[in-house]
C-alpha positions as a Python dict, from the first residue, in 0.01 Angstrom:
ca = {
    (1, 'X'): (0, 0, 0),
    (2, 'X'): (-244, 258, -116),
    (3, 'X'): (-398, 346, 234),
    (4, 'X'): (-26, 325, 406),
    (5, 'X'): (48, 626, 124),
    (6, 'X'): (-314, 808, 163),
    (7, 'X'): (-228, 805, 537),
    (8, 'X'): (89, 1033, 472),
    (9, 'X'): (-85, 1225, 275),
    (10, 'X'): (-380, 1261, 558),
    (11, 'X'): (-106, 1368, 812),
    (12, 'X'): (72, 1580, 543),
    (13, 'X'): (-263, 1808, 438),
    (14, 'X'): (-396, 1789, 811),
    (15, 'X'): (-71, 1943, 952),
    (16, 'X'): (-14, 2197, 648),
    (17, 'X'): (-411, 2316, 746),
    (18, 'X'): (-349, 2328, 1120),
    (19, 'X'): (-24, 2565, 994),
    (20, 'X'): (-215, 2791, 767),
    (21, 'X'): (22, 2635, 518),
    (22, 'X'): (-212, 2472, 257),
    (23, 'X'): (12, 2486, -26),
    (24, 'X'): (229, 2173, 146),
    (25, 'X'): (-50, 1955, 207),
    (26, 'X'): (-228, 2040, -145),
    (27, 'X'): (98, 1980, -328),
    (28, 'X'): (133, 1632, -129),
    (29, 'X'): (-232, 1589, -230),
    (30, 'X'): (-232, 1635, -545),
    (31, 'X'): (129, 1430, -587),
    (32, 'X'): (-39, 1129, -420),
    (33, 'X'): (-371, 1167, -609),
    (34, 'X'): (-211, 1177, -1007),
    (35, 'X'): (86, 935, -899),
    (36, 'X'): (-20, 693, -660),
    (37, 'X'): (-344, 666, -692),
    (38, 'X'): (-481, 795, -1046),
    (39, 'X'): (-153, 661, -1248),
    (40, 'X'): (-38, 350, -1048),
    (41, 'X'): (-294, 223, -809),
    (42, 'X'): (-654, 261, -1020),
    (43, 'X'): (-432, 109, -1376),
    (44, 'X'): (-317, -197, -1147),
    (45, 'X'): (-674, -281, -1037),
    (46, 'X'): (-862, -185, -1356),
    (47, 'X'): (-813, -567, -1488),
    (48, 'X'): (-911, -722, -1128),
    (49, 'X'): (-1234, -501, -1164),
    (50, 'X'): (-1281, -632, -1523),
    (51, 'X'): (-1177, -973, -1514),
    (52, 'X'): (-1249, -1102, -1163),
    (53, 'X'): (-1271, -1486, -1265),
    (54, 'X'): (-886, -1447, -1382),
    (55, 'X'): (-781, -1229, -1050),
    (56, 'X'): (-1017, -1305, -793),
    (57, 'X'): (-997, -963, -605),
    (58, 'X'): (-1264, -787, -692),
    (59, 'X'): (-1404, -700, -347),
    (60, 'X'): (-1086, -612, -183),
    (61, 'X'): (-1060, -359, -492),
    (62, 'X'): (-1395, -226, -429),
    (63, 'X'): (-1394, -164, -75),
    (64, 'X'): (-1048, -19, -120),
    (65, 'X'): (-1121, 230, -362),
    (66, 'X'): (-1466, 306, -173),
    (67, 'X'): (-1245, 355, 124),
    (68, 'X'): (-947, 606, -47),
    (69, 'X'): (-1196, 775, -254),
    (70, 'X'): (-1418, 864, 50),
    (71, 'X'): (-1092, 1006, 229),
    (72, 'X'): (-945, 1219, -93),
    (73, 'X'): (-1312, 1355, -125),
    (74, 'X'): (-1239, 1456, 254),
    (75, 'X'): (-893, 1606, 167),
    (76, 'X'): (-990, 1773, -115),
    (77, 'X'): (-1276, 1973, 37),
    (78, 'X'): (-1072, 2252, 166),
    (79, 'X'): (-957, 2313, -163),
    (80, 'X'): (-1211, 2189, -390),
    (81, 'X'): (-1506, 2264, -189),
    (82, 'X'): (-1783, 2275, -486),
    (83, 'X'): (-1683, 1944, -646),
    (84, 'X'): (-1628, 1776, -364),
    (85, 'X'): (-1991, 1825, -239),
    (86, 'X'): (-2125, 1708, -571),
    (87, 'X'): (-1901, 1393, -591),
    (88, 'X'): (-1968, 1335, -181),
    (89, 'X'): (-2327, 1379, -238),
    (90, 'X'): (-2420, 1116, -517),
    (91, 'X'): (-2165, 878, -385),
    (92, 'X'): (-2142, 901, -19),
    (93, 'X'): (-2414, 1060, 169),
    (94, 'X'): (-2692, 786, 61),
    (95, 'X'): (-2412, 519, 310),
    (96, 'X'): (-2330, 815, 552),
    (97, 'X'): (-2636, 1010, 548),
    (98, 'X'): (-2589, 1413, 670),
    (99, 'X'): (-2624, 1676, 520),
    (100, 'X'): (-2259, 1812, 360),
    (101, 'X'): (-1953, 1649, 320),
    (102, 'X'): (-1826, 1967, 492),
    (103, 'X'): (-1922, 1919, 880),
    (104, 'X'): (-1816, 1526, 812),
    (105, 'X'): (-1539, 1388, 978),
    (106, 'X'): (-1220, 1495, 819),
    (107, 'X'): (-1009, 1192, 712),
    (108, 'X'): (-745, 1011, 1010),
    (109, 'X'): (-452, 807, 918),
    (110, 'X'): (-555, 442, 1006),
    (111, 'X'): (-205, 323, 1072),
    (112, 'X'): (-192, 98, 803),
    (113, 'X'): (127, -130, 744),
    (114, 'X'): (364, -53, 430),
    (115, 'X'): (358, -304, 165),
    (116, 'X'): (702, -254, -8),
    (117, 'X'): (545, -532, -263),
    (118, 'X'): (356, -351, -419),
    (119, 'X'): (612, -72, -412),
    (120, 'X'): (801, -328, -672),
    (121, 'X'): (504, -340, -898),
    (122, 'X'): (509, 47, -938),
    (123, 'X'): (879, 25, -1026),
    (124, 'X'): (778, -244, -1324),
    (125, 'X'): (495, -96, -1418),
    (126, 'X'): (677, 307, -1475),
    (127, 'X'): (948, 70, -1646),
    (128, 'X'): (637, -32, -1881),
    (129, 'X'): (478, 278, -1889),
    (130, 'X'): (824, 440, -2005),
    (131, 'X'): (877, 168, -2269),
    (132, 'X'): (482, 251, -2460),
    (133, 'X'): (589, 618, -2387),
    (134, 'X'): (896, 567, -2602),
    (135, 'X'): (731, 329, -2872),
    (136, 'X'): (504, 588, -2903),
    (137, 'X'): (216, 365, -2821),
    (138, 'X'): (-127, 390, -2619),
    (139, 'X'): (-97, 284, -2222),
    (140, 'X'): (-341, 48, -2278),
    (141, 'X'): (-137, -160, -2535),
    (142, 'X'): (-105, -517, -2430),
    (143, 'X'): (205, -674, -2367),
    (144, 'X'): (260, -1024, -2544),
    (145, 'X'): (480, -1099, -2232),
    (146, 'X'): (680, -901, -1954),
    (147, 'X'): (992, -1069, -1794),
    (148, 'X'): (1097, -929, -1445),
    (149, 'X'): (1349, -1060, -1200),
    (150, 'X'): (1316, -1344, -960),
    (151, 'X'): (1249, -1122, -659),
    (152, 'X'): (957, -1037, -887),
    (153, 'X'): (837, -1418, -770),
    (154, 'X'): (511, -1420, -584),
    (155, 'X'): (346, -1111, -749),
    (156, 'X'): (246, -1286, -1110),
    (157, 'X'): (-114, -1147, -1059),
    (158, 'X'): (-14, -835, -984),
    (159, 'X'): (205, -736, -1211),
    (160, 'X'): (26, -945, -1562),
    (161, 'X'): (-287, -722, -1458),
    (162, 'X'): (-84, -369, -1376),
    (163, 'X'): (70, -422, -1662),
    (164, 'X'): (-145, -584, -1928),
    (165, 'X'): (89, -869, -2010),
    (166, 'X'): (-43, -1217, -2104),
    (167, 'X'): (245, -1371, -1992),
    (168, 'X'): (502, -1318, -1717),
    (169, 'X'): (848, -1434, -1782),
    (170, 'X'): (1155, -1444, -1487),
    (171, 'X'): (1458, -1347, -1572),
    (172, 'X'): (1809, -1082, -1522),
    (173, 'X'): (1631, -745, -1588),
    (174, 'X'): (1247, -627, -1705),
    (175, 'X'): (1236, -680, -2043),
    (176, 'X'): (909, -705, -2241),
    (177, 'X'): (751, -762, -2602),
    (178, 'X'): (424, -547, -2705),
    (179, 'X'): (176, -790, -2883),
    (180, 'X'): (181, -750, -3261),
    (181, 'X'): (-124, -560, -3437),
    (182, 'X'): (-234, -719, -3717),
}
């Protein structure tokens, strides 16, 4: 789901640049980078990155990230051209080798499927999100237990580590139940 989304994005900022309008494909960069990626995608893997045993997804995460970090690096460049280098430079040129991230290859769309699953799982987890925002609690509050409907079925992983519940419940609507602080 996230590299379907980054490859908008890649064909949004590519054709904005070949325009001379950068302000389209910045503003669809930097939608896709806080949204997608910073506020839905890297919260849904942080507990498959810190509790593999219970997810078992860790490399798909890795290589994943690797891969849509690499290519926001790449989008970014235009725009952020001095942090960009520094970020490309400790993280990427060791694999790639060169000598700047500007005369690399600037990112392609790689045609990747849509994955309206895990367009559910955003839904529940800004339902979530909305729910600490209101209780006035920290994101990283743990839910006792979330209940989502039955089309819901099939994404248990998902959704217990996107949004920190220790139990998943089916039912009519998303409801949920923050766990008590002693």
């Amino acid at each position: 789901a996230l590299l379907h989304g980054l490859d908008g994005v890649i064909r949004a900022v590519g054709e904005g640049l070949e325009n001379y309008d950068y302000a389209t494909g910045l503003a669809a960069l930097d939608r896709f980078f806080v949204g997608t990626f910073c506020d839905d995608w890297l919260e849904t893997i942080k507990a498959r990155l810190n509790e593999p045993q219970r997810f078992g997804t860790r490399p798909a995460a890795q290589a994943t990230l690797w891969e849509a970090l690499r290519d926001i690096l790449g989008l970014y460049a235009p725009y952020l051209p001095f942090i960009t280098e520094t970020l490309w430079q400790r993280l990427y040129r060791p694999h790639e080798g060169g000598v700047s991230l500007h005369v690399t290859r600037f990112p392609e769309a790689r045609g990747v499927a849509a994955a309206p699953e895990m367009e559910a799982v955003g839904e529940v987890l800004r339902v979530v999100r909305q729910a600490r925002t209101e209780a006035r609690l920290p994101q990283s509050r743990e839910l006792a237990w979330l209940e989502v409907p039955e089309r819901y079925r099939g994404l248990e992983p998902t959704l217990l580590a996107a949004c920190r519940a220790r139990e998943l419940r089916f039912g009519e609507a998303v409801d949920l139940a923050f766990v008590e602080v002693a």
